[in-house]
C-alpha positions in Angstrom: 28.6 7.6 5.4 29.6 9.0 2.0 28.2 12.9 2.0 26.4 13.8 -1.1 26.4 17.6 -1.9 22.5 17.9 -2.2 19.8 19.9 0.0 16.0 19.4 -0.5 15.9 23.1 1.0 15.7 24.4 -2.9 13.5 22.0 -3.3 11.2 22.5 -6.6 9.0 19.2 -6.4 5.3 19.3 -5.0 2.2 16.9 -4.5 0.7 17.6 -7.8 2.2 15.3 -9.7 2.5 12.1 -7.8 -1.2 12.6 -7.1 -1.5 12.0 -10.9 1.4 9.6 -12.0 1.6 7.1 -8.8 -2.5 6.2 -9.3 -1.4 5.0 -12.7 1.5 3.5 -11.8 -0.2 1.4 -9.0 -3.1 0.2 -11.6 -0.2 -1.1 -13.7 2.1 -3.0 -11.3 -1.0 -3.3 -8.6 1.2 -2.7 -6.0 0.1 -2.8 -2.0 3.2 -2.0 -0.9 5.9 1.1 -1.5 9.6 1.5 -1.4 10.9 4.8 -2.0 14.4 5.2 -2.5 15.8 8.6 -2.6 12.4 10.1 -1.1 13.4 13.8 0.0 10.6 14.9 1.8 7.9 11.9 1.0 6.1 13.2 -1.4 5.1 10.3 -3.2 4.5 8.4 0.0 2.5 10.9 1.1 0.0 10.5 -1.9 0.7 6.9 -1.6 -1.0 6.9 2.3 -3.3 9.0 1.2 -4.6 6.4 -1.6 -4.7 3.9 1.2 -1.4 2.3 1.1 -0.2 2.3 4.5 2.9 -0.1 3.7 5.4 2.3 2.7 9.1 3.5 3.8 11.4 6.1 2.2 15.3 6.7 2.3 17.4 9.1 1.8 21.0 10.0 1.4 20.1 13.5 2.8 18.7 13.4 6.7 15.2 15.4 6.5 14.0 17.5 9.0 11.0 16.0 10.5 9.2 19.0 10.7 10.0 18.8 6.8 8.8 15.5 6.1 5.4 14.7 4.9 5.5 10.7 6.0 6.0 10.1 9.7 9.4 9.7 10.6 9.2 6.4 11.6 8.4 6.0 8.2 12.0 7.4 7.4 16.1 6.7 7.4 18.9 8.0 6.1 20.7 5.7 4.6 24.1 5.5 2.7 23.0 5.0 -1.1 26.4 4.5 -2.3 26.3 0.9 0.1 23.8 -1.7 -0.7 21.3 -1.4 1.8 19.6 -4.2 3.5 15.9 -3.8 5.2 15.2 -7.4 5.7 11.3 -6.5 3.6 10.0 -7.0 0.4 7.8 -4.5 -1.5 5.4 -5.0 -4.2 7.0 -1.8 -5.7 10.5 -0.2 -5.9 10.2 4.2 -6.3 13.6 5.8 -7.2 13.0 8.8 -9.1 16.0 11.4 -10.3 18.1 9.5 -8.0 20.9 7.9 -9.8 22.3 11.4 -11.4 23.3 11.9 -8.0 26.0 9.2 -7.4 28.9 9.0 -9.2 29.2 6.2 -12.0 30.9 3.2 -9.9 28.4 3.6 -7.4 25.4 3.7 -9.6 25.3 -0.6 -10.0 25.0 -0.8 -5.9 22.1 1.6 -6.6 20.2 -0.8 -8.5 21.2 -3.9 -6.4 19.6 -2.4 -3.5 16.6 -1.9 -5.2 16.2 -5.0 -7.2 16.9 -6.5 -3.6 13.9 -5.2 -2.2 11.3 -5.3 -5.1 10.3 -7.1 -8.1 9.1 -4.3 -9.7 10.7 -0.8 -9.7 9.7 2.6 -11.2 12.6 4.2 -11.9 14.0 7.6 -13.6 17.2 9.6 -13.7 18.5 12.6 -15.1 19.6 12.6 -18.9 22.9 14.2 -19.9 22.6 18.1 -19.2 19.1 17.9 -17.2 19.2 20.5 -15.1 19.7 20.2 -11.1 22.0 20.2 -8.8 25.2 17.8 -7.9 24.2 16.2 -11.0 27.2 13.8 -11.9 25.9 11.1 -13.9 23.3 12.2 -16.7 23.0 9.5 -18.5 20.0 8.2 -21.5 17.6 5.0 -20.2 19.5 2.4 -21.8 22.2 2.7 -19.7 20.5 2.0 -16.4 17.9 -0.6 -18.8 22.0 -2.5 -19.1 22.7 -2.5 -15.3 18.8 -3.7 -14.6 19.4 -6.1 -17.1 22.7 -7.4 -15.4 20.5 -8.2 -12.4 17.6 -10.0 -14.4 15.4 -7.7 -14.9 13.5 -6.5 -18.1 12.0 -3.0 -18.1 9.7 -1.5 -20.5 8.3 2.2 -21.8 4.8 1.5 -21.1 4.6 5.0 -18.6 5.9 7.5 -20.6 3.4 8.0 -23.4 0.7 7.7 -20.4 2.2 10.8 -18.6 3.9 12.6 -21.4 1.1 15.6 -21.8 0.1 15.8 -17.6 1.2 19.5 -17.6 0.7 18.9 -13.0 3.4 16.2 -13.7 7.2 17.2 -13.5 8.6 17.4 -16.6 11.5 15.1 -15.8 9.3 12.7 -14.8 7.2 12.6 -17.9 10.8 12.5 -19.6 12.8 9.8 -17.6 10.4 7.6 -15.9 10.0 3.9 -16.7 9.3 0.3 -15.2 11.8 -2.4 -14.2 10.3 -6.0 -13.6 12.2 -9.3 -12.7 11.9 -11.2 -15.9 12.3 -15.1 -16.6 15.4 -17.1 -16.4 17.4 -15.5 -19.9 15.0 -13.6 -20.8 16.0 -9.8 -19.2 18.2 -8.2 -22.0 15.7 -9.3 -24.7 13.3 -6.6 -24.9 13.4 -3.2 -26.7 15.5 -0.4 -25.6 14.5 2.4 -23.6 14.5 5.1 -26.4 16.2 8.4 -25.5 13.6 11.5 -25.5 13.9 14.7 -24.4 10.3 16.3 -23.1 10.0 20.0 -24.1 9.9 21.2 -20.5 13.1 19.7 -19.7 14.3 21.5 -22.5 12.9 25.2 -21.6 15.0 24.3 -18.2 18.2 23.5 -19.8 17.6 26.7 -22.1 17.2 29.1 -19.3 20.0 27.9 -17.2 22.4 27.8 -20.1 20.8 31.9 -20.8 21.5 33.0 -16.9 25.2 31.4 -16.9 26.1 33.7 -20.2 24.1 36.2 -18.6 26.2 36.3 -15.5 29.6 35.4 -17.3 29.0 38.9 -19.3 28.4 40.4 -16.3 30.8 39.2 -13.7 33.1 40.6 -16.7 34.3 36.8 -17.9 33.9 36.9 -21.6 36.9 37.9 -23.8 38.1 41.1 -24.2 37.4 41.1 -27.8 34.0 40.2 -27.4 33.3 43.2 -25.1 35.0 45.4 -28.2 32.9 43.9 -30.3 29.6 44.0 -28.2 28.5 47.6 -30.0 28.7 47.0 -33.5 26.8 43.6 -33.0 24.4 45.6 -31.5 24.2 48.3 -34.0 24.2 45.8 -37.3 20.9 43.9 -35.4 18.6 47.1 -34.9 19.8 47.9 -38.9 19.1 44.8 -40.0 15.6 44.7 -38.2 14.8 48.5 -39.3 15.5 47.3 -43.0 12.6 44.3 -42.4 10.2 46.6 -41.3 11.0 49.1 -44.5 11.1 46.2 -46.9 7.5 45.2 -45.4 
C-alpha cells in the first residue's frame, strides 16, 4: 500500500460546514446514497446520517482511529487511493473533497476512475496551486481535473460555488474548489464551459500567513543573507522617518 505522508491528527475541519454545504448539495443531485472518498474522520457522513441517509461508506488512504471516527467503523476502510478501487456498489453520489492535492500527478487519473466507477455524480474539490496544507503535491486550478473527468465522459459544472461562496461556517477551500461532476451523453462531456479559476479571500489570508511565519522563522533561525541582516537597521530607521514626516505633514 503506497504511504501518503498525511495525519488527520492536525486536523482543522469540523461539522459546521458540511451541515450547511451537503443539504444543498443533496437538493441538487437528490442523492440517497453517499460515497466518500478520502473521508478523514467522516465528517460529512456524519452530517449525512444525521439527515437520514443511512447508505453511506468512506475511505481513506490514512487508517483512522475508531475512537476518532465519527461514522461507525464498519462504515470505514482504508484503502490504497493511488490503485483503482473496486466496492462492487453504486452510489447516487461520489464526495472527494481536498483529496487529489494529495497524490502525485500520474496517480491523480486512477483517482477519478475510481470514483466515476462508483457514481454518476461526484462532488469534487482539490487544492489550487499554493493552497495551503500539508503533503500538498499537486495544486492544480479546476480545469485540470474538469480534462481528466472529461476523459471519462463526464461533464461537470460551477453551479455550487456561487451557492456557498459567502457561508462564513463553510471552509474556505471548499467555498473555493468545490464543484459537480455528472456522466454526460454519448460526446457530449468536454463541451461545456470551463471550470473558472478563483481564489476565495479566506484561502488567501491562509496562504498570506503561512508565507509571513516561514520569513518569520527564516530571520530567526538566522537564514537570510548576511547583507540583509546589515541592512536590517537602516530599513528600520528610514520607515519610522518616513512615517514621523506623515504625521508632521498632516
Amino acid at each position: 500500500m503506497t504511504k501518503i505522508n498525511y495525519s488527520h491528527a492536525g486536523n482543522v475541519h469540523t461539522l459546521d460546514g458540511p451541515r450547511i454545504a451537503l443539504p444543498i448539495l443533496i437538493e441538487l443531485t437528490q442523492s440517497q446514497s453517499i460515497l466518500d472518498v478520502g473521508c478523514g474522520r467522516a465528517f460529512w457522513l456524519k452530517v449525512a446520517l444525521d439527515l437520514g441517509i443511512t447508505n453511506v461508506f468512506g475511505v481513506d488512504g490514512v487508517d483512522i482511529n475508531p475512537s476518532d471516527l465519527l461514522i461507525p467503523k464498519s462504515l470505514f476502510q482504508v484503502q490504497d487511493l493511488t490503485r483503482l478501487m473496486h466496492l462492487n456498489q453504486k452510489y447516487d453520489l461520489a464526495l472527494c473533497l481536498e483529496v487529489g492535492e494529495h497524490l502525485h500527478p500520474q496517480f491523480a487519473p486512477v483517482l477519478i476512475e475510481t470514483l466515476t466507477t462508483h457514481a454518476d455524480t461526484v462532488a469534487f474539490s482539490a487544492a489550487c496551486p499554493a493552497q495551503e496544507g500539508q503533503h500538498h503535491v499537486n495544486g492544480q486550478w479546476p480545469a485540470y481535473w474538469q480534462k481528466l473527468f472529461n476523459d471519462r465522459g463526464f461533464a461537470c459544472f460551477d453551479e455550487l460555488r456561487e451557492r456557498i461562496w459567502d457561508e462564513s461556517g463553510i471552509e474556505p477551500w471548499y467555498r473555493q474548489n468545490l464543484f459537480i461532476a455528472r456522466r454526460a451523453k454519448p460526446g457530449q462531456a468536454g463541451m461545456e464551459k470551463r471550470i473558472k479559476a478563483m481564489v476565495h479571500p479566506g484561502v488567501i489570508e491562509g496562504i498570506v500567513n503561512t508565507s509571513i511565519h516561514q520569513h518569520d522563522a527564516l530571520v530567526e533561525a538566522g537564514g537570510m543573507p548576511f547583507a540583509w541582516y546589515l541592512k536590517l537597521p537602516f530599513t528600520v530607521f528610514c520607515g519610522r522617518f518616513a512615517r514621523l514626516l506623515r504625521r508632521n505633514k498632516s
